[in-house]
N, C-alpha and C positions, 0 to 999 in steps of 0.2 A: 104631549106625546100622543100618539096616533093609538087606534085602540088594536090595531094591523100587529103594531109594534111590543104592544104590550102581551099579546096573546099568542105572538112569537115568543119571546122570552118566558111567558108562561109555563110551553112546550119543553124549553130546553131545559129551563131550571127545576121541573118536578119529573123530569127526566133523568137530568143528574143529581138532583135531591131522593129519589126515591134507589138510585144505581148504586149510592155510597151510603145512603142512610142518614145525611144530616142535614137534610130540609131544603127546600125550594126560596128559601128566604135568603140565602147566603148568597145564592146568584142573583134573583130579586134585587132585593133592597139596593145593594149601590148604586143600582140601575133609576130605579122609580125614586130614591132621594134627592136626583139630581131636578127632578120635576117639580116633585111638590114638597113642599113641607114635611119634616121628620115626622111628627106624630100622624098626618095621613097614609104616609108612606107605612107606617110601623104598622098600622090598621089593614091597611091594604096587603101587605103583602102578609102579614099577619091569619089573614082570613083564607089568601089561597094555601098559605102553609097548613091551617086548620084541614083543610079540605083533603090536601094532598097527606093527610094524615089517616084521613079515613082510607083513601085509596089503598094506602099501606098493609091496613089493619084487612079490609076486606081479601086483597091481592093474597096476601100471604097470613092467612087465617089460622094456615092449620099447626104454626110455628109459634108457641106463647112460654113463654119463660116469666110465671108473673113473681119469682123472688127478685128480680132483677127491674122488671115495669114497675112494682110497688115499693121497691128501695128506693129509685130512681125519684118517683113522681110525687109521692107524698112533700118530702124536701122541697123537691121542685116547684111544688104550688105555692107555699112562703115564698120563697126566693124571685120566682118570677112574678110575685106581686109586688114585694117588694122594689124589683128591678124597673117595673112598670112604673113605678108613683115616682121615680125619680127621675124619669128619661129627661125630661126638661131642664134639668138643672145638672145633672150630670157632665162628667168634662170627657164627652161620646170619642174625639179625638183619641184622647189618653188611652183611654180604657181598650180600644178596636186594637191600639198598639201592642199591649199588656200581653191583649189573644192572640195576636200574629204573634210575639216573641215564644209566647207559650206553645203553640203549634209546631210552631218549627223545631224549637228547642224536641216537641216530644216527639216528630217524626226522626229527627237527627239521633238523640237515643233509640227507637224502634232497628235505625238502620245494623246500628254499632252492638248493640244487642236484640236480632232477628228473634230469638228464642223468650223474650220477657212477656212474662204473661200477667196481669193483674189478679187476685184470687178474687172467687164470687164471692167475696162476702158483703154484708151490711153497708159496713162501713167505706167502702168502696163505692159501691151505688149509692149512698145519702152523699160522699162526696164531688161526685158525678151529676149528682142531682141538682144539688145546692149552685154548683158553678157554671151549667147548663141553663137552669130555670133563669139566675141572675141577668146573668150576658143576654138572655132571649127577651127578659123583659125591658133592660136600658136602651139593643139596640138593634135587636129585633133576631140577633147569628147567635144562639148558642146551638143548635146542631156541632157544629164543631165540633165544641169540647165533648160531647155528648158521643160523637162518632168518636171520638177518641179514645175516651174511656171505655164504649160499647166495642170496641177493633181489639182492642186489650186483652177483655174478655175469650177474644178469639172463636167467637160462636162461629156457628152454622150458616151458611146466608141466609138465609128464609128467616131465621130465627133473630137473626141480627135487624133485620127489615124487618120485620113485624115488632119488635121488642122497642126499635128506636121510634117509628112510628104511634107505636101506646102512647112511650111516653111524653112526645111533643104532643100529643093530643091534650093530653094532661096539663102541660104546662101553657101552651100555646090558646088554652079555652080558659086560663085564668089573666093573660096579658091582654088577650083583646078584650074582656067583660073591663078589665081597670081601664084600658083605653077609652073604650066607650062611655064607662061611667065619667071619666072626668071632662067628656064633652068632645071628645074627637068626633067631628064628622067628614063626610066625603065632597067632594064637589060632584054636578053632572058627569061631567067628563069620565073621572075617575070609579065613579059608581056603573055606568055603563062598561066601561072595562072589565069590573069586577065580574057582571053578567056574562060577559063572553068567556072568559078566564077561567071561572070557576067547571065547567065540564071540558075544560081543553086540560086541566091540571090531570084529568082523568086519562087521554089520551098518551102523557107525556111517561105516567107512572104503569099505564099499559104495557107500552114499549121497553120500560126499564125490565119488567117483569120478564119478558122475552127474552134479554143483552144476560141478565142476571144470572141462568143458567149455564150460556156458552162461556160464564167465566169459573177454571176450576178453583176449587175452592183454594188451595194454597199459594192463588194467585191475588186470592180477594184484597186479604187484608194489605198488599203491597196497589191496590187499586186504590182502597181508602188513603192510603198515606201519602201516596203523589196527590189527591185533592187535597187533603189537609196540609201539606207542604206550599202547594200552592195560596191554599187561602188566607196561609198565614203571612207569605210573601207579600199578598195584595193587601194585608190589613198593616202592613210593617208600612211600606213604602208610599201607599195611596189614602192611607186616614187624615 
């Protein structure tokens, strides 16, 4: 793949990863899996997910809800270690299918009942955590579920954007350390992409920051749910 190519998709994906709140990896990954090798791929996009996490946190700073980041992310660092040591033996098909049935199912309830709100508690966010960290460590997309349960909540955007981005950071800086430690490495090629990519994630989460405003807010969460509708379609039909 062309490094042109890759740093295009970069643009678009921490563009719409940073616009809905559930990562740069969900557009990513099926893209760069088709190149190289799963566990590079999971590395790779894994790191600009990392990055494009920072851009979040810095972008929309002044929006911290940390009962919700620390409900979230504690859980999430089990889980996404967990989820990480298995990706190789894991049955990746199955499981992308599991998310797409789940997404859809939970956009098609949001439509039928507009008014269902999740309450902030604990147990809510450890659940949220748990099933977000997993899915991100086997196969590299839990944003998703993570925008799902964060959409629930029905925050503020800023606050929904900064809170989703904590907690990929969290999770997302415990599957690349298992990646790495179990010997994932890069080729040329794809390391030079990385180079390019990683200050283009910044451009992409720029732009989102700008889109993010002109949308009002009780239009938000019906923004989140047509991508999570979609992504659950693409994980049904094309795993």
């Amino acid at each position: 793949m062309e490094i042109a190519l890759i740093a295009l998709l970069t643009i678009v994906a921490a563009f719409v990863g940073t616009l809905t709140g559930f990562g740069s990896s969900t557009i990513m990954l099926p893209v760069i899996v088709i190149f190289f090798p799963l566990p590079q791929a999971l590395l790779f996009v894994g790191i600009i997910h990392w990055f494009n996490d920072i851009w979040k946190i810095i972008l929309f700073k002044k929006a911290v809800n940390w009962k919700i980041i620390l409900g979230f992310g504690i859980p999430g660092i089990i889980a996404s270690y967990l989820g990480a040591s298995i990706v190789l033996t894991a049955p990746e098909a199955i499981l992308s299918r599991i998310l797409g049935v789940f997404l859809i199912s939970y956009v098609v309830f949001l439509a039928l009942k507009p008014a269902f709100k999740l309450a902030q508690n604990l147990s809510t966010a450890v659940s949220g955590g748990v099933l977000s960290g997993f899915f991100a460590g086997v196969f590299g997309i839990g944003g998703a579920i993570r925008g799902a349960f964060l959409s629930a909540f029905d925050l503020p955007k800023t606050t929904y954007i900064f809170t989703s981005g904590a907690i990929a950071l969290i999770i997302d800086t415990t599957r690349i350390t298992t990646y790495i430690s179990s010997g994932t490495t890069f080729p040329r090629q794809l390391l030079l992409a990385l180079l390019f990519s990683i200050p283009i994630s910044l451009v992409g989460a720029g732009l989102a920051k700008r889109t993010v405003g002109k949308i009002p807010q009780e239009k938000f969460r019906l923004v989140i749910s047509i991508f999570l509708f979609l992504i659950g379609i693409k994980l049904l039909v094309f795993s």
